[in-house]
C-alpha positions as CSV (number, residue, x, y, z in Angstrom):
1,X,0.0,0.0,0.0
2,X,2.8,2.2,1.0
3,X,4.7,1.4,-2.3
4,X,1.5,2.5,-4.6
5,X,1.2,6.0,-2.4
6,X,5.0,6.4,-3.3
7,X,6.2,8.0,-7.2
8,X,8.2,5.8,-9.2
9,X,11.1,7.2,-10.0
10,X,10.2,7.2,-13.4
11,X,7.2,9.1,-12.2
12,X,9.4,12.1,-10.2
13,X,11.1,12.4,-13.5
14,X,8.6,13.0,-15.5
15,X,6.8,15.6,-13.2
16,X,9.6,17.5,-12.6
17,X,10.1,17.7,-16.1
18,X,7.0,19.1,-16.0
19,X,8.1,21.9,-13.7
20,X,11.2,22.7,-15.9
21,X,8.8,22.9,-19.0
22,X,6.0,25.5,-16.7
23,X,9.3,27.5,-15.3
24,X,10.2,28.3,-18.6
25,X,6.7,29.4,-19.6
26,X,5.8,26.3,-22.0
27,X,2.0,25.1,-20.9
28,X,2.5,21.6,-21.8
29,X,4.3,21.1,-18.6
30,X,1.1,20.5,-17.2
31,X,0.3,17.5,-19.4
32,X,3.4,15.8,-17.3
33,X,2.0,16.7,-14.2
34,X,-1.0,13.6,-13.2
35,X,-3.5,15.3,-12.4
36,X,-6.2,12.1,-12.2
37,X,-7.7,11.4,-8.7
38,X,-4.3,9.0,-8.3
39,X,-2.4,11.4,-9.3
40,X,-3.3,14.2,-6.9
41,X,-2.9,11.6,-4.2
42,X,0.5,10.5,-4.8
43,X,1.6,13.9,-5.2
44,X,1.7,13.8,-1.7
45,X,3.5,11.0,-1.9
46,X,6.9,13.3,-3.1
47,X,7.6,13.7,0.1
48,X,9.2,10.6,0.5
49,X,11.5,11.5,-2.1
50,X,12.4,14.7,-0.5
51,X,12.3,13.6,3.5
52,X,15.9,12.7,3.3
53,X,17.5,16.1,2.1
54,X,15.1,17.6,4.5
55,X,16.4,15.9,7.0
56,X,19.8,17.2,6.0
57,X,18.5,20.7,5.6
58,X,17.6,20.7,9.7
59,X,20.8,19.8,10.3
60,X,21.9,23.3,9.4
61,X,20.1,24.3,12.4
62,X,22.9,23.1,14.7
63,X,25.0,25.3,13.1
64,X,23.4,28.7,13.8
65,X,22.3,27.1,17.4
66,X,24.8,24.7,18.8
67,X,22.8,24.6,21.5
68,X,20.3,23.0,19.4
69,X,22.5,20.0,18.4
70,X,21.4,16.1,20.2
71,X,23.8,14.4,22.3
72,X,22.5,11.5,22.6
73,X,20.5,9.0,20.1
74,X,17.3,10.1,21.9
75,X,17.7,13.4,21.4
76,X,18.8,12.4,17.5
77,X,15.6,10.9,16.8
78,X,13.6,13.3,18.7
79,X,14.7,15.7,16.9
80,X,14.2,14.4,13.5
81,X,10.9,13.0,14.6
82,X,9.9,16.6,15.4
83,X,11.5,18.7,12.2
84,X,9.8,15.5,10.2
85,X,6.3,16.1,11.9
86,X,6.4,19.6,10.7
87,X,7.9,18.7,7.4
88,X,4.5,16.4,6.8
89,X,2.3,19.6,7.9
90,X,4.2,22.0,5.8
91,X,3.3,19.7,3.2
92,X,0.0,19.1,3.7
93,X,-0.8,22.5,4.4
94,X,-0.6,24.3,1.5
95,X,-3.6,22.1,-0.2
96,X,-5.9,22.9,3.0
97,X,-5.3,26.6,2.0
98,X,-5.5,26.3,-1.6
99,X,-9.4,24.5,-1.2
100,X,-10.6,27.7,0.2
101,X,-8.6,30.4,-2.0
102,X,-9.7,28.3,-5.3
103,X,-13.6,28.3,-4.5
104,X,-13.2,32.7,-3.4
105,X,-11.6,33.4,-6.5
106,X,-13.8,30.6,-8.6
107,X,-11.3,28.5,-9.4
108,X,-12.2,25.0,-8.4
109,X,-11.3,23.4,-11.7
110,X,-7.7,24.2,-11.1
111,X,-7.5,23.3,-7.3
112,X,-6.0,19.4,-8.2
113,X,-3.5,20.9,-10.7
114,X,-2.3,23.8,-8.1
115,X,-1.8,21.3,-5.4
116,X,0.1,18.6,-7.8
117,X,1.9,21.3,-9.2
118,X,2.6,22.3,-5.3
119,X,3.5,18.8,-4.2
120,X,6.3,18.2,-6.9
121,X,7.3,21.3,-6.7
122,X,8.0,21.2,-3.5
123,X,10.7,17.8,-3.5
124,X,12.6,20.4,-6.4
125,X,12.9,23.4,-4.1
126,X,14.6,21.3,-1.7
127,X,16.8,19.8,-3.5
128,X,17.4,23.5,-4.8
129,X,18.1,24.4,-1.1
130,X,20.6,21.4,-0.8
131,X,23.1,23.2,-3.1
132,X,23.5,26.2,-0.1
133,X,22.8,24.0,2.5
134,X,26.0,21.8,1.5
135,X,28.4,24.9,1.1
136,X,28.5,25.1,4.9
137,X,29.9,21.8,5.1
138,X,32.3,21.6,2.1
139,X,33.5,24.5,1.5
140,X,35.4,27.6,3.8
141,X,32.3,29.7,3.4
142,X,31.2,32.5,5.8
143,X,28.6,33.1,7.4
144,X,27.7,35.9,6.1
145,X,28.8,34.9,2.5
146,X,26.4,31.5,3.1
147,X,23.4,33.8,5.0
148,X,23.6,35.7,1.7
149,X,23.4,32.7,-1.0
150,X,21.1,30.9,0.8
151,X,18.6,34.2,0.7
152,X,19.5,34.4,-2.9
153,X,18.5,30.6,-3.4
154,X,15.2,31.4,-1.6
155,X,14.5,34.1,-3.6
156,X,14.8,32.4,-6.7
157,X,12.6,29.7,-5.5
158,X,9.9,32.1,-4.8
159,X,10.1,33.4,-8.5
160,X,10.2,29.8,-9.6
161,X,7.2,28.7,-7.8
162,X,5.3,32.1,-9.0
163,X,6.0,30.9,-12.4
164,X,4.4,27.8,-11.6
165,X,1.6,28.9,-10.5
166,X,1.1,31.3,-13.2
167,X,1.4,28.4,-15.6
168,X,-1.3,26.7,-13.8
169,X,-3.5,29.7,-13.5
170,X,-3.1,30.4,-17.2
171,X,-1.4,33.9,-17.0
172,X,-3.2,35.1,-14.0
173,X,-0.7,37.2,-12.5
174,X,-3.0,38.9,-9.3
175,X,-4.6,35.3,-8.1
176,X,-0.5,34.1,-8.6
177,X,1.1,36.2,-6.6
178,X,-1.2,35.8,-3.6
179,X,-0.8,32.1,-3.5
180,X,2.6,32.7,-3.9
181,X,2.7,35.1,-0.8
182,X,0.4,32.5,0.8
183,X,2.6,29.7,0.3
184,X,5.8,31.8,1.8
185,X,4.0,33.1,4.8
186,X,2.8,30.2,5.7
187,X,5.8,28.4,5.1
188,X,7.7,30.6,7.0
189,X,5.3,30.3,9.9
190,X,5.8,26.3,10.2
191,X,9.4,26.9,10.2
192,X,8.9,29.3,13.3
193,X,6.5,27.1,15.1
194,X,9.4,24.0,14.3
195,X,12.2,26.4,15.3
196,X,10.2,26.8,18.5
197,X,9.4,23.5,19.7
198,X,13.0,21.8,18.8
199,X,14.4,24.4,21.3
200,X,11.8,23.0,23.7
């Protein structure tokens, strides 16, 4: 059961070939994207494929706050289980919010494609946010100079997920950029509320 919930690989390549093809403006990305009642589902599903960089992406938290970093195997897997927890929400969120915001601005035929779109696009940002992520480890990086990239990086991925969205709104640049201010905010707010209970 768990296996059928999961992409293929051959599946993940395709829809994020999909994203590539609606980042550079060409519509028939969305044909890669499934957007069938299985489809939407397994979306969800991405986040299998993207739990283990995520896991490496929390890591940087010890970094900034030693204080932060487990001793002991306990406090290893307590506090993956805890960034992973939030990782699930912060993924499931965004289609809870996107339900409402489709039916306001009478959009319900696009709510499945927005929330695919959302799901796969979501494993490529953070495996976009690996490449800054890494720096701190491999290479004699500042803070500063790393603080600075990895705003950069976010940045981008903020444009890149508002030309998603476009895409799947066909051109509809208002409705775009408040899902795409949505999806940060809301974002950001998960990662607070994460922050706050792994310094619990």
């Amino acid at each position: 059961m768990a296996a059928d919930f999961i992409p293929t690989r051959v599946e993940a390549g395709r829809s994020l070939a999909g994203l590539l093809y609606m980042i550079l403006g060409n519509r028939d990305g969305l044909r890669l994207l499934d957007s069938s009642p299985d489809g939407f589902w397994r979306s969800f599903g991405a986040f299998a494929w993207a739990w283990p960089v995520q896991c490496f992406l929390w890591t940087g938290i010890w970094r900034a706050s030693p204080e932060l970093r487990p001793e002991t195997a306990a406090e290893v897997f307590r506090f993956f289980a805890v960034s992973s927890v939030f990782d699930v929400v912060a993924w499931v969120l965004p289609a809870l919010l996107l339900l409402p915001v489709c039916q306001v601005f009478g959009l319900p035929g696009k709510f499945t494609r927005l929330v695919v779109a959302n799901n796969w696009f979501g494993l490529l940002s953070a495996y976009i946010g690996f490449f800054p992520a890494s720096l701190r480890y491999l290479t004699p990086v500042s803070d500063a100079a790393s603080a600075f990239i990895s705003l950069a990086v976010y940045a981008a991925v903020i444009w890149l997920y508002f030309r998603v969205v476009r895409i799947c709104l066909e051109g509809d640049v208002m409705v775009s950029v408040f899902i795409t201010l949505l999806m940060v905010i809301s974002g950001l707010t998960v990662s607070e509320l994460a922050y706050g209970s792994l310094s619990n």
